[in-house]
C-alpha positions in Angstrom: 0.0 0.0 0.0 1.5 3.6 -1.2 2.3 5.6 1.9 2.5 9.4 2.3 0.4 11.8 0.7 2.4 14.4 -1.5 1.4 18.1 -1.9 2.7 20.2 -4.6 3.2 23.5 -4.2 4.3 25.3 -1.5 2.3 28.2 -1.1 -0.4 29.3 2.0 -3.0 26.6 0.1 -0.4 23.8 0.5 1.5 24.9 3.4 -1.8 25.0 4.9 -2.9 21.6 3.9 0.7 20.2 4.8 -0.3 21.6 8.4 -3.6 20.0 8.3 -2.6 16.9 7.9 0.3 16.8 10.0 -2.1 17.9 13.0 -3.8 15.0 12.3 -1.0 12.8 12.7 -0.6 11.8 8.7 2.8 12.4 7.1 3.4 13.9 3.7 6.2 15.4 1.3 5.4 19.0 0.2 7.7 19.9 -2.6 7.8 23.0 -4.8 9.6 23.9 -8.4 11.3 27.4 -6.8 14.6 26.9 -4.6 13.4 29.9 -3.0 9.7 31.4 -2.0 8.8 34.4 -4.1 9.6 38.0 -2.2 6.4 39.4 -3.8 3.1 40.5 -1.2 0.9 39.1 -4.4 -2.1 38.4 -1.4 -2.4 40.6 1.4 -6.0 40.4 3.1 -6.6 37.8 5.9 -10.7 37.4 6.0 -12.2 36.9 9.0 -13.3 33.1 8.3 -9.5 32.3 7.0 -8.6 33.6 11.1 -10.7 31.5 12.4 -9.5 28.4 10.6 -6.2 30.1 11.7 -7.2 29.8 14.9 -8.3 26.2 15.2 -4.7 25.2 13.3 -2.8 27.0 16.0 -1.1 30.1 14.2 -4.0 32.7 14.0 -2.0 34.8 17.2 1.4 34.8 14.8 -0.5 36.4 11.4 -2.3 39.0 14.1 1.2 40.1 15.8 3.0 40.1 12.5 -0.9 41.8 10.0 -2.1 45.2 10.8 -6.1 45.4 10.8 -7.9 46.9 7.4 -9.6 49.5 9.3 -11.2 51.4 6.1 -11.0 52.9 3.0 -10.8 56.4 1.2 -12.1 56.5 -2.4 -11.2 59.4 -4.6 -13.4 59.4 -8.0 -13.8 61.6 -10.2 -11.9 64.4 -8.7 -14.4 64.1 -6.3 -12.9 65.2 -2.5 -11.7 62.3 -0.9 -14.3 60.2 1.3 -13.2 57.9 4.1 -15.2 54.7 5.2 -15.1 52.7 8.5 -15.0 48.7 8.1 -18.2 47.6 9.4 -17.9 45.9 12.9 -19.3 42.5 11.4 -19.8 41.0 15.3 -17.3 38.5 14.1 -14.1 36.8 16.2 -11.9 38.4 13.9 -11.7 41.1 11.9 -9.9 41.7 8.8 -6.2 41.7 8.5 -3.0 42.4 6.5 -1.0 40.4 6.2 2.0 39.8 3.3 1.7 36.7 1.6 5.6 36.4 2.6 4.6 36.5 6.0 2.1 34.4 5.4 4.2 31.5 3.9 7.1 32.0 7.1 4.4 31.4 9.5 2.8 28.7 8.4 6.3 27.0 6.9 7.7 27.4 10.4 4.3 25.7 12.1 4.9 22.8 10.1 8.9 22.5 10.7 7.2 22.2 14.4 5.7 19.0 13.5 8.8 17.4 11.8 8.3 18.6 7.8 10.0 20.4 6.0 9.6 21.6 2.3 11.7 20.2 -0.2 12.4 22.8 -2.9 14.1 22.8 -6.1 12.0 19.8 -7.1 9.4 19.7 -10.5 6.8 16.9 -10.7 7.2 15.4 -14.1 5.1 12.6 -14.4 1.9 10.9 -12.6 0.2 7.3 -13.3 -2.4 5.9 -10.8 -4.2 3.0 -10.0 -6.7 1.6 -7.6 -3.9 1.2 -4.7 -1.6 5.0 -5.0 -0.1 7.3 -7.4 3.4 6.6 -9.1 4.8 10.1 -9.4 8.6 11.1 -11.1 10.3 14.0 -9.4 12.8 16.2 -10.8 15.6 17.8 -8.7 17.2 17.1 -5.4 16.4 14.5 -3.6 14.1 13.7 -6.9 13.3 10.4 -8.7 10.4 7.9 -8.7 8.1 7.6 -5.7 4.7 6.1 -4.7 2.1 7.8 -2.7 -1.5 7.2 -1.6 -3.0 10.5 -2.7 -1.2 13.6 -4.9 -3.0 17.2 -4.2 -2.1 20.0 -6.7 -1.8 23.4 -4.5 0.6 24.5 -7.6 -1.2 27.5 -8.5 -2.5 29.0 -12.2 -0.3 26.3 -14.2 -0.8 23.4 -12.2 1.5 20.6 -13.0 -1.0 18.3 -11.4 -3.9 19.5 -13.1 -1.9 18.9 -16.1 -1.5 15.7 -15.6 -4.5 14.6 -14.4 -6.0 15.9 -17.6 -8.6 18.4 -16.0 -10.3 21.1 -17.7 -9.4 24.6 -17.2 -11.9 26.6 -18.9 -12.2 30.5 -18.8 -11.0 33.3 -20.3 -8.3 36.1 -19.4 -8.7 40.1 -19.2 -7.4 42.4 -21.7 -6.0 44.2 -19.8 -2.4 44.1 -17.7 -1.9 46.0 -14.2 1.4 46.4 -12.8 1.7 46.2 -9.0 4.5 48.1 -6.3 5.8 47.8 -3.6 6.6 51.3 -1.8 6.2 54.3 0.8 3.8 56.7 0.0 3.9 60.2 2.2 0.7 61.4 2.4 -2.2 61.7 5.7 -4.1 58.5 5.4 -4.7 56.5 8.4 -2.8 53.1 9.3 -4.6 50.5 8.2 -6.7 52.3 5.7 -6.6 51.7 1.9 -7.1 54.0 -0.9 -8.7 53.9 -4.6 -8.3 57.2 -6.6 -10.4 56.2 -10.1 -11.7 57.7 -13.2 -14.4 56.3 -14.8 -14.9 55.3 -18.6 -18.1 54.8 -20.5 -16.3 52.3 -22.6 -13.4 50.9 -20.8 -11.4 49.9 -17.9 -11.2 53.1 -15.0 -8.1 54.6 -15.2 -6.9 53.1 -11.2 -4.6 53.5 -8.5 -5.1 51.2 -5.4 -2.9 51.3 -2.5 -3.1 48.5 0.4 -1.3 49.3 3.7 1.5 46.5 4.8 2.2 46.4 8.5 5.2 48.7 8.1 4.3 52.3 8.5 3.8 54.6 5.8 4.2 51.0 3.1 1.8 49.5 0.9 1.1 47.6 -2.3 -0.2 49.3 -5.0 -1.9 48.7 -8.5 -2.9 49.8 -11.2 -3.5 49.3 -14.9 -0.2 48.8 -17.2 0.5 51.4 -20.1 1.2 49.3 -23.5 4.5 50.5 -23.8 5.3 48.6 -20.7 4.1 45.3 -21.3 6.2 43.0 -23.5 4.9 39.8 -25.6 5.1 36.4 -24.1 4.6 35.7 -20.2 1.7 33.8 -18.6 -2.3 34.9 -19.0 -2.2 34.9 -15.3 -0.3 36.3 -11.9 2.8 38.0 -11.5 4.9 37.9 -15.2 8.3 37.3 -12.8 9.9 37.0 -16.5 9.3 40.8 -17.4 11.1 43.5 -16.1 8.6 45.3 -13.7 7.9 49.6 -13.7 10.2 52.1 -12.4 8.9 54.2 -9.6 8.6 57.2 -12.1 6.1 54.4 -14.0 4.2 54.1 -10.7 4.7 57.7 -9.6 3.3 58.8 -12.9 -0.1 57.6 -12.3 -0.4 58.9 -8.3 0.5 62.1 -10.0 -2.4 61.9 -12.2 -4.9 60.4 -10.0 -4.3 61.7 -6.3 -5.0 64.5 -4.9 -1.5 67.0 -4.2 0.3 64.4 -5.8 2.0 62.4 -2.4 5.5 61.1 -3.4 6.2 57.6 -3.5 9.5 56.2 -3.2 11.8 53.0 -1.5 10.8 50.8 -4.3 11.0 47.3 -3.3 9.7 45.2 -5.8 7.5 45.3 -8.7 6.3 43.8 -11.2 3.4 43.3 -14.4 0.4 41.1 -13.3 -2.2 39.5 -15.9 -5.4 38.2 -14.6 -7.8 35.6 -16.0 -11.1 33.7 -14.7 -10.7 29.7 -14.6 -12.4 27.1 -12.8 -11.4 23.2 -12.9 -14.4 21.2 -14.5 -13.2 19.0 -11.4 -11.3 19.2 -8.1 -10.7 15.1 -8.1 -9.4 13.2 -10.5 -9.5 9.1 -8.5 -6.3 9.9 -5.9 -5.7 13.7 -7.5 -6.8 16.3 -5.9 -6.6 20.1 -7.0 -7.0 23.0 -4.4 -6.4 26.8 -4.4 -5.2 28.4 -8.0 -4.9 24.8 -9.4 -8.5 24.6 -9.3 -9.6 28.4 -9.4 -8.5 31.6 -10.5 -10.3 34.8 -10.7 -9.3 38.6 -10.4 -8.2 39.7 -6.8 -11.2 42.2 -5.9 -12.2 41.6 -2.5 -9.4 39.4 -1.7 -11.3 36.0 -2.0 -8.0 33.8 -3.9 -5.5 33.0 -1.1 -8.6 32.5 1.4 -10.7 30.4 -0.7 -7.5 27.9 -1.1 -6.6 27.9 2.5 -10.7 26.8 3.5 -10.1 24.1 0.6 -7.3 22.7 2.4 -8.8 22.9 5.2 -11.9 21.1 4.1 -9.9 18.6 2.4 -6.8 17.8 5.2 -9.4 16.3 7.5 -10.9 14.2 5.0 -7.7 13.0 3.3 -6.4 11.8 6.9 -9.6 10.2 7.2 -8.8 8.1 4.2 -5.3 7.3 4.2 -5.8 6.2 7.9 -8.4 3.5 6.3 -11.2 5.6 8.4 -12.9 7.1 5.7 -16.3 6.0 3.8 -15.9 6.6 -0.1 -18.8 9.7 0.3 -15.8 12.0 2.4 -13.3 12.0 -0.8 -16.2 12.8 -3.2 -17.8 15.5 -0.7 -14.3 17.3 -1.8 -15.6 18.5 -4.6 -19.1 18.5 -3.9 -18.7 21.1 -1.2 -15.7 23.2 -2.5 -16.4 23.4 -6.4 -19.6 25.2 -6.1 -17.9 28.2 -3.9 -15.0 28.1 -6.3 -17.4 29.0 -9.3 -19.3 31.7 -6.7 -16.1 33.4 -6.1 -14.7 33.2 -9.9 -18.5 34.9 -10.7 -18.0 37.8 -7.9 -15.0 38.4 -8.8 -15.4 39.1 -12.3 -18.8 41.1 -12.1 -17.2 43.4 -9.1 -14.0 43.8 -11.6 -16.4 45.0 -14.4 -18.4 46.9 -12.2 -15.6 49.0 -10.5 -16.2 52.2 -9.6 -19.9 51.7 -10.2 -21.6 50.5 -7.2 -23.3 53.4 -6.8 -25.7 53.1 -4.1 -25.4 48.9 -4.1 -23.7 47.8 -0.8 -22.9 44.1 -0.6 -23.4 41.8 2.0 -20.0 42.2 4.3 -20.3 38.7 5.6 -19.8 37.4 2.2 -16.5 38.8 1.4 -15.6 37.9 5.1 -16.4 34.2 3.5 -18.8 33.6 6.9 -22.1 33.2 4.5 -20.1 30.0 2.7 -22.6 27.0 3.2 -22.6 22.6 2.6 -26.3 22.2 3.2 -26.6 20.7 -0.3 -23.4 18.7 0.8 -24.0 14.6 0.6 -22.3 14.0 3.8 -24.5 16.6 6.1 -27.4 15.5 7.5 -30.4 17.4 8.8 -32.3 16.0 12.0 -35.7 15.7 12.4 -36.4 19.5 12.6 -37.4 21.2 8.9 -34.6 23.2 7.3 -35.2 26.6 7.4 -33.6 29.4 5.7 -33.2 31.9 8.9 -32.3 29.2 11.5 -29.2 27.0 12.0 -28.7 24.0 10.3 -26.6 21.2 9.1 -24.3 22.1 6.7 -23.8 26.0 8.2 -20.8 27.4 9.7 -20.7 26.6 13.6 -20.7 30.4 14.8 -18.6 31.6 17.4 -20.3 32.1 21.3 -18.6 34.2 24.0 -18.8 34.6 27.6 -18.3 30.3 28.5 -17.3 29.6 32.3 -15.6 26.6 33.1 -15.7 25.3 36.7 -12.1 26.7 38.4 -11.3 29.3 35.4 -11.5 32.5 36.8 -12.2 34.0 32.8 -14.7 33.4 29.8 -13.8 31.2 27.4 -15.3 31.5 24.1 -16.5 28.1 22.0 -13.9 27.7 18.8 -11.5 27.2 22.2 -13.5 24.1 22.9 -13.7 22.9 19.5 -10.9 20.7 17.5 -9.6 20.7 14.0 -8.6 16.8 14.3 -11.8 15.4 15.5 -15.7 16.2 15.2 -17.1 17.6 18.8 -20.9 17.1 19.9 -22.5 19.8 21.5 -25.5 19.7 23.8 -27.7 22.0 25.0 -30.2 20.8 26.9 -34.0 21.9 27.0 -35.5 23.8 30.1 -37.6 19.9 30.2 -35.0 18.1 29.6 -34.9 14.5 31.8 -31.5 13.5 31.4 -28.6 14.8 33.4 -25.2 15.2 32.0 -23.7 12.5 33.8 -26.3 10.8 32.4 -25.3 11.1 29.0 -21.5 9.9 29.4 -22.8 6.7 28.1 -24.2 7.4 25.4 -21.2 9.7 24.1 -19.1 6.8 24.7 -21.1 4.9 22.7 -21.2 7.7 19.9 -17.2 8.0 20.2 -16.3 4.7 19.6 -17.9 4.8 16.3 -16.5 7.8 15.4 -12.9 5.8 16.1 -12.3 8.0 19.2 -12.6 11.0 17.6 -15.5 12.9 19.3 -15.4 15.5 21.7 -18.0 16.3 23.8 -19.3 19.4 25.4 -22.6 20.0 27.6 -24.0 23.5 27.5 -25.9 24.5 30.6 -27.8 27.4 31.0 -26.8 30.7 32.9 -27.0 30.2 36.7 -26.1 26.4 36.7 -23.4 24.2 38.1 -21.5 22.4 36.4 -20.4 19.3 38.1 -16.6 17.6 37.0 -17.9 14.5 35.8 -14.5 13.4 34.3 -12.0 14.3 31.2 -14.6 12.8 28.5 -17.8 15.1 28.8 -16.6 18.9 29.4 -19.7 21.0 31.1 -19.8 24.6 30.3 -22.1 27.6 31.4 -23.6 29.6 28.9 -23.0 32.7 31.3 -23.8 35.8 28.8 -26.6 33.3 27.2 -24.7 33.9 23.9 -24.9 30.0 23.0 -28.4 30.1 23.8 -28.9 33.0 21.4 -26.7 31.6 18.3 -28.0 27.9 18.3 -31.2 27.5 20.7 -31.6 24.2 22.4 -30.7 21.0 20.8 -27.4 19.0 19.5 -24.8 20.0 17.0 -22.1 17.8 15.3 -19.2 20.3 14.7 -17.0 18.5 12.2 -12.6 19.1 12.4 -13.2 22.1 10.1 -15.6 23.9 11.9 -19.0 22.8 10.0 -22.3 21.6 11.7 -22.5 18.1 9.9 -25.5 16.9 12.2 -28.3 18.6 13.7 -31.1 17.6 15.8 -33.6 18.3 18.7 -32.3 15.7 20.9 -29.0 12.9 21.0 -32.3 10.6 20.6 -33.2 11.2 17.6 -32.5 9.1 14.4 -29.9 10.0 12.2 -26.6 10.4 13.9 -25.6 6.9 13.4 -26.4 7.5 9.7 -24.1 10.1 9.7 -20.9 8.4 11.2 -22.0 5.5 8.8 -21.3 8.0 6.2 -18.1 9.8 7.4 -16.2 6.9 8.6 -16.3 3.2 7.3 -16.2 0.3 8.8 -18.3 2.3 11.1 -21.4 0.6 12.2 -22.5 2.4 15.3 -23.5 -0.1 17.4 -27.6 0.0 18.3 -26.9 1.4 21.6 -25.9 4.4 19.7 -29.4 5.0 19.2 -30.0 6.3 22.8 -33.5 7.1 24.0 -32.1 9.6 26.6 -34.4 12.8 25.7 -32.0 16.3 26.3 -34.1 18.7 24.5 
């Protein structure tokens, strides 16, 4: 039987998924083609769902030390005086940050030296055959040469070796129109943290642009803007930074501040630069038998709104779970194919918002868009073949299988003298039961250690277990295997009512119901893990809601 699981590509998406499954105790080679990691900040917004998957992998307190927080935004159009905009408090464990994807990369690379890997670089995947049993893949470089592995995962960006390979579609088409993109200090009043867009509209074409994003250095940022002709050669790529041209002078970048900003601000300290080409692609498939694609290998789309890097690093996470799942022999055949099921449809909503908020730039006008969905907490599985709905009806406004398990603050713990909130009692490397009982329910929590013990030996041992009691109860110690908290600001009571919840390892509700009694759960691990029949005492008849 073929042994580790290989990731290509050695960016945030497959750092990320390198993590994953290392966390989970599976071990993996993660190679990429460069010898070194690219010195461009190509992706610099953190959304607040990629922090909280931060957060349950352990390095969410690194990328807030090293980020500054996107505070707001001053648009300039038309010659128009300048007008400054707040972000929206969303309400949300995390707001959004900035981050450099450089910074990105050495925080998450030095996570997983933690657990023992290390990325081998200098190395080019060449050739891939599978068959029922692994994948035969031929590496190129150091340390190269013919190896066998249970599973392959493309995180090799735009031009995807894997995808290649595997033969998958990549359909979609690329924008006219080049930007080129800075890195450099700008002296001018805006606030830290806050971003600017200077633009001049066209009936016909593109808005003449210039875009500035603060980095966490003072007085720095990335800017963009669209590329004069006379600076863009033939050849390159149709997408990303063209590394292969040479990239704009300062006087190319200050040229366009001078003609869009107000009192003209000098830029100068020009670290890098470079031409960038953007197109809109999506994989006709994520999985291809034991290939898998993820981030830019399977989507790519113009940067508005900062949806790329974040949408690759919630595929990973989506998919490291499921992958240790399988090559740990736990996994039912449905948790592969729920891959794709659940990740291609929000990699063809992104590629569409991205492209209609490109054309429409500068033209909102009076539109305002949800917030939560560029923050990525609207993203839903209810359609998901591996989430199952209890015996209450789906409804549109109320929480339900499938959903994002929101956040609750204000949780004692018996002998912590501080609030806890509930992502700390949740785990990326097992699924957790929640319980809140009803003001009638019968059953005590001590009660119900027996029928979670049931519960977690289907689920191979990998179920935690949390009773929620109301404010002004007591929770009693009633040993390491059934944690009792106190909803003491009632905000658990307020985000997901009475009832029980199946949080899955990345942070989705993959089981709801009224009560631990009712039917259905022992369908679900049937489905997640295999051989997994839940024995019948499983089906308890203890009533909590």
């Amino acid at each position: 039987m073929a042994g580790d699981i290989l990731v290509v590509g050695a960016g945030p998406v497959g750092l990320s998924l390198a993590l994953g499954l290392a966390r989970h105790g599976v071990a993996c080679r993660i190679i990429d083609r460069l010898v070194e990691p690219l010195p461009y900040c190509r992706a610099i917004g953190i959304t607040p769902r990629t922090l909280e998957v931060a957060e349950a992998m352990g390095f969410a307190r690194d990328m807030v030390d090293a980020g500054l927080w996107l505070t707001g935004m001053r648009s300039v159009v038309q010659g128009y005086p300048a007008q400054d905009r707040l972000a929206p408090n969303l309400g949300l464990p995390y707001a959004e940050l900035g981050l450099p994807q450089y910074e990105t990369e050495r925080i998450l690379t030095s996570h997983l030296e933690a657990h023992g890997v290390r990325v081998e670089r200098g190395l080019t995947l060449t050739a891939l055959n599978q068959d029922s049993d692994g994948v035969d893949a031929v590496l190129d470089g150091p340390q190269g040469g013919a190896a066998r592995f249970s599973y392959v995962v493309g995180c090799d960006g735009a031009h995807s070796a894997v995808r290649k390979l595997a033969g998958i579609g990549f359909e979609g088409d690329a924008f006219p129109w080049p930007f080129m993109l800075g890195d450099v200090r700008i002296d001018w009043d805006l606030p830290y943290g806050h971003a600017l867009r200077a633009l001049r509209l066209h009936e016909d074409a593109p808005p003449d642009m210039f875009i500035a994003i603060p980095l966490p250095e003072r007085g720095r940022y990335r800017v963009s803007m669209m590329a004069p002709e006379a600076l863009v050669g033939s050849g390159g790529s149709d997408h990303g930074i063209q590394a292969e041209m040479k990239g704009p002078s300062l006087q190319d970048l200050q040229a366009i501040a001078d003609d869009l900003l107000p009192g003209k601000p000098p830029l100068s300290d020009l670290r890098w630069s470079s031409i960038f080409k953007i197109s809109m692609r999506l994989a006709s498939r994520y999985r291809q038998g034991r290939l898998f694609l993820a981030g830019d290998a399977a989507h790519i789309h113009p940067p508005t709104g900062g949806q790329g890097m974040n949408t690759g690093i919630q595929d990973a996470f989506n998919l490291a779970w499921k992958l240790a799942a399988a090559v740990t022999g736990r996994a039912a055949p449905a948790l592969l194919d729920s891959y794709e099921a659940e990740r291609r449809p929000v990699g063809a909503d992104v590629v569409a918002r991205t492209r209609a908020a490109s054309e429409g730039y500068g033209r909102e006008g009076g539109h305002k868009p949800d917030p939560l969905v560029d923050a990525q907490i609207r993203v839903q599985y209810r359609e998901s073949p591996i989430v199952m709905h209890g015996n209450a009806p789906l409804q549109e406004d109320r929480l339900g299988a499938g959903d994002r398990a929101p956040d609750a603050n204000g949780l004692r713990r018996r002998g912590l003298g501080f609030p806890l909130h509930l992502f700390e009692l949740l785990s990326d490397t097992q699924h957790t039961l929640l319980i809140q009982p009803g003001p009638d329910a019968a059953t005590t929590p001590e009660a119900l250690a027996g029928d979670v013990e049931t519960l977690r030996a289907a689920a191979g041992g990998r179920l935690g277990a949390v009773v929620i009691l109301p404010a002004g109860a007591q929770a009693v110690e009633s040993g390491p295997d059934l944690l009792q908290i106190v909803d003491a600001e009632g905000s658990f009571a307020a985000a997901y009512g009475a009832g029980v919840w199946l949080v899955r390892p990345d942070g989705y509700l993959g089981w709801c119901a009224d009560g631990l009694g009712e039917p259905g759960l022992r369908a679900y691990f049937e489905t997640i893990f295999a051989p997994s029949a839940v024995p019948d005492s499983a089906q308890s008849t203890a009533a909590v809601a």
